[in-house]
MDAnalysis code that builds the backbone (N, CA, C; Angstrom):
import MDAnalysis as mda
import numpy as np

u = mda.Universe.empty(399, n_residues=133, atom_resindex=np.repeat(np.arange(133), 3), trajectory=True)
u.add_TopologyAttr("name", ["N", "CA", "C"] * 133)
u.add_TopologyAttr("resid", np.arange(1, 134))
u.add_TopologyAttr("resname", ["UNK", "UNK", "UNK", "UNK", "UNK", "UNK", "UNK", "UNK", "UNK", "UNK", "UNK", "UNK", "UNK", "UNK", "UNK", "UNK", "UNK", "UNK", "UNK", "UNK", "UNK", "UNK", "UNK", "UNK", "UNK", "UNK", "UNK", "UNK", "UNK", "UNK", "UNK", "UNK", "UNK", "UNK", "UNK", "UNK", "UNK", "UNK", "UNK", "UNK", "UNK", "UNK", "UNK", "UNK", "UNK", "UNK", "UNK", "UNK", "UNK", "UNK", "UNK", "UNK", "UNK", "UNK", "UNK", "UNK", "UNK", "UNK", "UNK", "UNK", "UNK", "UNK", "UNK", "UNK", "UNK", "UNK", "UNK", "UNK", "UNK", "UNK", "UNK", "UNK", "UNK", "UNK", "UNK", "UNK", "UNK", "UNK", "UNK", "UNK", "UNK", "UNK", "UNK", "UNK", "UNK", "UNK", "UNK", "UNK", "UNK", "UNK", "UNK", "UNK", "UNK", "UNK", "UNK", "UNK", "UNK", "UNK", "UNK", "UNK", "UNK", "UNK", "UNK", "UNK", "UNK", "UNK", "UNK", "UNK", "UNK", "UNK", "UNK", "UNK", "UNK", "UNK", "UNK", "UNK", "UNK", "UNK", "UNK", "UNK", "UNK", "UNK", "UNK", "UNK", "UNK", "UNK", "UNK", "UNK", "UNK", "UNK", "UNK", "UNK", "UNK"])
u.atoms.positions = np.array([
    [-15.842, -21.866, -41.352],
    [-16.438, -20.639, -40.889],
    [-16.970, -19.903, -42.126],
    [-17.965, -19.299, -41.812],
    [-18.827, -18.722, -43.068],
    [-18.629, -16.989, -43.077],
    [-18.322, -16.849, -44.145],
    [-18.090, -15.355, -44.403],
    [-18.362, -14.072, -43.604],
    [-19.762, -15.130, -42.916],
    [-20.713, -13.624, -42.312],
    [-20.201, -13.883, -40.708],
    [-19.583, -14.929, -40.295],
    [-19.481, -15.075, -39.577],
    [-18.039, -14.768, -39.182],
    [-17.460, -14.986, -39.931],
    [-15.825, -14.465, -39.778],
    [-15.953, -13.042, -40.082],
    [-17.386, -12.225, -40.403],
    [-16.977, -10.617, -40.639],
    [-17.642, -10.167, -39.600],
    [-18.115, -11.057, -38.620],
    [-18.925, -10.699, -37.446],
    [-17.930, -10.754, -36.397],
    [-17.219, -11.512, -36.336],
    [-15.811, -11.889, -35.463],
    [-15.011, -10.880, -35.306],
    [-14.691, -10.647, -37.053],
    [-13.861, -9.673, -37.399],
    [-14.284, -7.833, -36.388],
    [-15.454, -7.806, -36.733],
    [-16.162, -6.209, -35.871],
    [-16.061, -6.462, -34.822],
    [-16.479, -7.718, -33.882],
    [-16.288, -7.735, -32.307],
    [-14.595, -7.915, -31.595],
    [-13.841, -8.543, -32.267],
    [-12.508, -8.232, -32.040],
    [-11.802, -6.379, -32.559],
    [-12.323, -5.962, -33.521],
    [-12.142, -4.333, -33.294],
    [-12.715, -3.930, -32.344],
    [-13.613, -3.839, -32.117],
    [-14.492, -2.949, -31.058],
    [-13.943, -3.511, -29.901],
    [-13.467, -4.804, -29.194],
    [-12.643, -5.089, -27.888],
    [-11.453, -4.702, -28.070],
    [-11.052, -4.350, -29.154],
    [-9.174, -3.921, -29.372],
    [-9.663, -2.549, -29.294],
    [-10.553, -1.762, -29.785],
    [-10.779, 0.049, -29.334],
    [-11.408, -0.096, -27.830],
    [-11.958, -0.571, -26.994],
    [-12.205, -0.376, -25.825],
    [-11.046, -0.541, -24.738],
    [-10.094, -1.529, -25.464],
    [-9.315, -1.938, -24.282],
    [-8.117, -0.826, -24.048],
    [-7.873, 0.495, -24.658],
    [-6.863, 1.270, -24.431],
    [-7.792, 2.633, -22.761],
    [-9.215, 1.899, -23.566],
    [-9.874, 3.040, -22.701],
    [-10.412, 2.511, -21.231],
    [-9.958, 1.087, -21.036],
    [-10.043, 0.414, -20.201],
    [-8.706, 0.402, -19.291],
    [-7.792, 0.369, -19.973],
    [-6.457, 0.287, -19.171],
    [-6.643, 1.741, -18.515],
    [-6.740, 3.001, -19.376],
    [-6.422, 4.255, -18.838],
    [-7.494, 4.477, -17.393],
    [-8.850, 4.067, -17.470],
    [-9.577, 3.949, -16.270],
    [-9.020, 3.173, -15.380],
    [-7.895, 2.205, -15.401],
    [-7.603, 1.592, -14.542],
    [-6.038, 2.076, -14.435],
    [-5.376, 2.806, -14.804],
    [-4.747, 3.593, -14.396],
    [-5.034, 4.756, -13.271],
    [-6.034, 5.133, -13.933],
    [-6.472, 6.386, -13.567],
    [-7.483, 6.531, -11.451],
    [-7.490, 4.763, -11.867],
    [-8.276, 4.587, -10.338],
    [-7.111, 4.169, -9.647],
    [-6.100, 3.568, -10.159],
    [-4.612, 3.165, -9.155],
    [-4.054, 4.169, -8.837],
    [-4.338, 5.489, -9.617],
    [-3.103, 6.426, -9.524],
    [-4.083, 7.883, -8.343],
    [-4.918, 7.583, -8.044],
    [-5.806, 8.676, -7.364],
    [-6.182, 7.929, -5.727],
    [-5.281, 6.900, -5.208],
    [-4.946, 6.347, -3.654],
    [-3.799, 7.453, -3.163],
    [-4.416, 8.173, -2.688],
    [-3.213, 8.767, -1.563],
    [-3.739, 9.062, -0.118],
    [-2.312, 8.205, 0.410],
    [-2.383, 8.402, 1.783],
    [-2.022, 9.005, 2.469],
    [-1.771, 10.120, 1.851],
    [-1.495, 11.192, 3.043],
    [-2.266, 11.487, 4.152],
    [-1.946, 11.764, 5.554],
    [-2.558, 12.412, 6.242],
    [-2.484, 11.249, 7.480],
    [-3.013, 11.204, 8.726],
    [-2.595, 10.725, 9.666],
    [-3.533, 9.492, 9.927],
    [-3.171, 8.056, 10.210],
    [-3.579, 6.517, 10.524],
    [-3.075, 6.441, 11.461],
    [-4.061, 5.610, 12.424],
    [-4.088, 4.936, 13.147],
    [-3.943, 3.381, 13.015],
    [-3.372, 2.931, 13.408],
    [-2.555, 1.767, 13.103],
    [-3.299, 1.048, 14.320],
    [-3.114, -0.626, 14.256],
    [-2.782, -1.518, 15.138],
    [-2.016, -2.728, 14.554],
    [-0.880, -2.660, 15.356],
    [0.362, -3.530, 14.998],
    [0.045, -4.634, 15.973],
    [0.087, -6.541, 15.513],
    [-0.402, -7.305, 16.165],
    [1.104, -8.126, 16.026],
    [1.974, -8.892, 17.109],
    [2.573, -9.343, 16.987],
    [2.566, -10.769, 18.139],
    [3.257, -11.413, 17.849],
    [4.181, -12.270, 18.984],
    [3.707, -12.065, 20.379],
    [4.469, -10.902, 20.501],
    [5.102, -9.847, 21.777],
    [3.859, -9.632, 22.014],
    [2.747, -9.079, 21.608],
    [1.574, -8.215, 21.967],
    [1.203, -7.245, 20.804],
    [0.690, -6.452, 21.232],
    [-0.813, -5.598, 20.417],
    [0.100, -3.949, 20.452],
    [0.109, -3.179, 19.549],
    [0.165, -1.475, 19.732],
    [-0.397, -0.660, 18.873],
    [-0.364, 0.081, 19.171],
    [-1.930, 1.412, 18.660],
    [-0.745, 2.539, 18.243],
    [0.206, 2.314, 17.226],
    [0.908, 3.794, 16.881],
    [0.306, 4.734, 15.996],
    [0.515, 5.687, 16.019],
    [-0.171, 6.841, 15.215],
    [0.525, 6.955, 13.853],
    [0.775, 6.910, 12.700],
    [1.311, 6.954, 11.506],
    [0.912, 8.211, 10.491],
    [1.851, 9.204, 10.318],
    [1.444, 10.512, 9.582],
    [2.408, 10.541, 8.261],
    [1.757, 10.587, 7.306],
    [2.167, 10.208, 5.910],
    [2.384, 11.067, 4.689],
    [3.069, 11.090, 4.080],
    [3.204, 12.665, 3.103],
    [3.462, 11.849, 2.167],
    [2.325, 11.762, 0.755],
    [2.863, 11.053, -0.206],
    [3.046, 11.889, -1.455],
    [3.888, 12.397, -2.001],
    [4.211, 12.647, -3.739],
    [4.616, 11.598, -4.874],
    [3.614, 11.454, -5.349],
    [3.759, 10.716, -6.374],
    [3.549, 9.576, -5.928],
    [4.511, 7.929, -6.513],
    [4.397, 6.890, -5.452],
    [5.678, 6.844, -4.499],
    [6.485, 8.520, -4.137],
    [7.196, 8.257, -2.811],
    [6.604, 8.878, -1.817],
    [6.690, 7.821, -0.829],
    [5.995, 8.190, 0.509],
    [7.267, 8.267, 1.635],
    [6.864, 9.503, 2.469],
    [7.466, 9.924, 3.687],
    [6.484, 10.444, 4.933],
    [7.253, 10.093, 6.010],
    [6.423, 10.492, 7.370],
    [6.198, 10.412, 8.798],
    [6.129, 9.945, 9.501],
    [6.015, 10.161, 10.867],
    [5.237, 8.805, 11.527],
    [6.340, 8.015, 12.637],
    [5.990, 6.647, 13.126],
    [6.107, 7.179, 14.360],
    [5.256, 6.580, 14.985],
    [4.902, 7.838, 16.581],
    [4.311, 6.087, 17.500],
    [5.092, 5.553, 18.166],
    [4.209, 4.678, 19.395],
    [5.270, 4.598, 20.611],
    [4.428, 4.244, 21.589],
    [5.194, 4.255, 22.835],
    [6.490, 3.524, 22.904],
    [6.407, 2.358, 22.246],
    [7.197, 1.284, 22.308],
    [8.203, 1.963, 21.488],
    [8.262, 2.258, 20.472],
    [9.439, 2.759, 19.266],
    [9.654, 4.039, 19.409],
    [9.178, 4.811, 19.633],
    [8.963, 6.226, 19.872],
    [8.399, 7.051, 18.547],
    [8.864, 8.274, 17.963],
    [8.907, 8.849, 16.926],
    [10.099, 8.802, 15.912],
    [9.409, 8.165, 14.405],
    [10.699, 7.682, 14.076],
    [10.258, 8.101, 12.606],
    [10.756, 8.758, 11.721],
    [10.860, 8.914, 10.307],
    [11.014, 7.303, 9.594],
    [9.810, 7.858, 8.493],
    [9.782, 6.846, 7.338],
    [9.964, 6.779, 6.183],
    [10.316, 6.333, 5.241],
    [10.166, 6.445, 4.162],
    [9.636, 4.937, 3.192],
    [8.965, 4.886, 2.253],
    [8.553, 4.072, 1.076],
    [7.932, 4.519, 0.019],
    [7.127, 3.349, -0.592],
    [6.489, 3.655, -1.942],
    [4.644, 3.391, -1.718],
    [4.134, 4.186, -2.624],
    [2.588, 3.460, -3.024],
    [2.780, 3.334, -4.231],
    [2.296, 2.326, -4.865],
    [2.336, 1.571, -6.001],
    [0.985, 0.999, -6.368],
    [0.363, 1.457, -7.367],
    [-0.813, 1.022, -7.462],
    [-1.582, 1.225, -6.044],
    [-2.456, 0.077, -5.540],
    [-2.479, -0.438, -4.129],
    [-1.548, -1.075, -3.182],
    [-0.654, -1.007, -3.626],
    [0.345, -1.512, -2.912],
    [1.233, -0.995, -1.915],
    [1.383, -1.033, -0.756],
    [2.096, -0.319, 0.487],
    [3.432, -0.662, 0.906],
    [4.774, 0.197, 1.112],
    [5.876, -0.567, 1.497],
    [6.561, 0.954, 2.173],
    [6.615, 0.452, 3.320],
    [7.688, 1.264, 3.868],
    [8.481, 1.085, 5.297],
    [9.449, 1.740, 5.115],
    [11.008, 0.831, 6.312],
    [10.904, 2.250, 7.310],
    [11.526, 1.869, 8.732],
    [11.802, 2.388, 9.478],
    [12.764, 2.235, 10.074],
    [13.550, 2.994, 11.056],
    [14.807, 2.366, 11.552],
    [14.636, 2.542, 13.111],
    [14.577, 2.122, 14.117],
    [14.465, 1.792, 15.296],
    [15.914, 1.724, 15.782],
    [15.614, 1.937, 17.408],
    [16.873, 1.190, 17.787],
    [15.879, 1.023, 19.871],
    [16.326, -0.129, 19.598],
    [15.591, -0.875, 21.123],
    [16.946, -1.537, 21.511],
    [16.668, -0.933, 23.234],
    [17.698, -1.428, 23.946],
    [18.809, -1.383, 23.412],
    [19.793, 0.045, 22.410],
    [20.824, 0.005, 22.508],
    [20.876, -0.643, 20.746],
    [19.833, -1.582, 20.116],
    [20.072, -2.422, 19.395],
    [19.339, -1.856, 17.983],
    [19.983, -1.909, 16.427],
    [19.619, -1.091, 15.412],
    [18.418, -2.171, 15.339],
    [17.360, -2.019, 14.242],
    [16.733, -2.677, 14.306],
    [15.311, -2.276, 13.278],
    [15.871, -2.825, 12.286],
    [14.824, -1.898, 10.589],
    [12.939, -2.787, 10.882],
    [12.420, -2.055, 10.756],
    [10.983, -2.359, 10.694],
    [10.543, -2.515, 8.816],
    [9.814, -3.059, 8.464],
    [9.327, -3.584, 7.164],
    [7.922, -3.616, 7.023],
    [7.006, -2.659, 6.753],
    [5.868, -2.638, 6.583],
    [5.531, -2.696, 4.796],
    [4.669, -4.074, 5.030],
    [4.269, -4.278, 3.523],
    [2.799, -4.686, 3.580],
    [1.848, -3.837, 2.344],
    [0.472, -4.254, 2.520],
    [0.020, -3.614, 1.188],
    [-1.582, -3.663, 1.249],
    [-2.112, -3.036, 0.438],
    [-3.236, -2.133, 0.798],
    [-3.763, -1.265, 0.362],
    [-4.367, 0.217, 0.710],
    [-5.797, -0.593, -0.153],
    [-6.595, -0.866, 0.698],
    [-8.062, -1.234, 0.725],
    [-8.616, -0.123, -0.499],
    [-8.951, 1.206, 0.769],
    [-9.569, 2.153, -0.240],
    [-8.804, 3.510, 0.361],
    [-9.656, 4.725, 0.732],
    [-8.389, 5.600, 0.680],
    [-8.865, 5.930, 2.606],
    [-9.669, 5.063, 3.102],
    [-9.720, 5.226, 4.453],
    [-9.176, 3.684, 5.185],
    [-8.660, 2.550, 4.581],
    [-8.160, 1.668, 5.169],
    [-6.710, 1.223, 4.681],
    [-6.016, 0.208, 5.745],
    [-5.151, -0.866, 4.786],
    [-4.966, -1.892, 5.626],
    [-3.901, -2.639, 5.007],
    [-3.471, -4.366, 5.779],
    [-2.293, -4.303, 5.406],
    [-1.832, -5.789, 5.617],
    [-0.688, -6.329, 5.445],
    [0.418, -6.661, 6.785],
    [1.509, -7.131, 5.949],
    [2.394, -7.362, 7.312],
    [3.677, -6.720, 7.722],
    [4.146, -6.856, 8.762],
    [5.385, -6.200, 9.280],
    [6.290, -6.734, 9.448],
    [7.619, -6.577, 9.390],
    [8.623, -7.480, 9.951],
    [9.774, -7.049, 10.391],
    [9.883, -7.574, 11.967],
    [11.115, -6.648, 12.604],
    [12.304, -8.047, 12.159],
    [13.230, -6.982, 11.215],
    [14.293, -7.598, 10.570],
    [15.284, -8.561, 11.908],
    [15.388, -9.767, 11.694],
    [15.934, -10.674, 12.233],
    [15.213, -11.027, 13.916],
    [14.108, -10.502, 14.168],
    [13.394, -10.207, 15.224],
    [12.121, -11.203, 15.143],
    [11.442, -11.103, 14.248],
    [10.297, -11.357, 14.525],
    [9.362, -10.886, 13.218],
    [7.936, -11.077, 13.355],
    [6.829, -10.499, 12.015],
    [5.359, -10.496, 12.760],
    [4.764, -9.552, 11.807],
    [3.195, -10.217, 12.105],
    [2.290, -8.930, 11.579],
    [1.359, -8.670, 11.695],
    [0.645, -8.157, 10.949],
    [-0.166, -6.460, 11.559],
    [-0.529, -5.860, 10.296],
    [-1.327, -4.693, 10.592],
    [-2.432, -4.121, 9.962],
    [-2.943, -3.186, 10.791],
    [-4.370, -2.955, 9.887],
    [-4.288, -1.068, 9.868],
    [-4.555, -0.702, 9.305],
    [-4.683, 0.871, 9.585],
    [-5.866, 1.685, 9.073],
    [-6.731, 2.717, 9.769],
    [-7.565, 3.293, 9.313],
    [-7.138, 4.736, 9.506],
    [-7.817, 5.677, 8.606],
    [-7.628, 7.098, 8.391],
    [-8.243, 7.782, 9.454],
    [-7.664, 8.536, 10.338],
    [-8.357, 9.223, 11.264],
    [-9.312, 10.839, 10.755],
])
């Protein structure tokens, strides 16, 4: 390698080592400005059939709390996390007498959608989609 060329190397590896602190912080800065607060409409697809629950969400920070509202489950307090894009939060049910934890895990599209899946603990699984009303 020739002098001019190893001092050419040398400037383009600084200049990618000074961009990349200002690269992470923009990508901090776009993970950390998803909040879902405020009320989704859900459709939960399972096994069993199809439901349309209403989901109302209060997020501080990445803990999330809020309000699980469908015919089938009734109204039921939640709690989880947002993480980056990332969605997780439990519910506690009780059908027919029987306890019965719900598991919602996905990821938050943009700040009017999401996905992912559900899983009624020792029950069953399957998937959901939610948009911002």
């Amino acid at each position: 390698m020739t002098r001019t060329t190893a001092c050419r190397l040398a400037v383009l590896v600084a200049v990618a080592l000074a961009c990349l602190p200002a690269s992470m912080a923009a990508l901090a800065r776009a993970q950390s400005k998803i909040d879902v607060t405020g009320t989704w409409a859900f459709e939960v697809q399972t096994e069993a059939g199809t439901g349309t629950p209403q989901v109302t969400f209060k997020q501080d920070g990445e803990k999330l709390t809020g309000v699980y509202s469908s015919q089938v489950l009734g109204q039921l307090e939640l709690a989880g996390s947002v993480k980056g894009q990332t969605i997780q939060f439990t519910l506690a049910a009780n059908v027919q007498g029987n306890a019965l934890e719900v598991v919602f895990s996905g990821t938050v599209d943009d700040s009017a959608s999401m996905k992912g899946t559900v899983t009624f603990t020792g029950v069953g699984e399957g998937s959901f989609t939610g948009k911002r009303k």
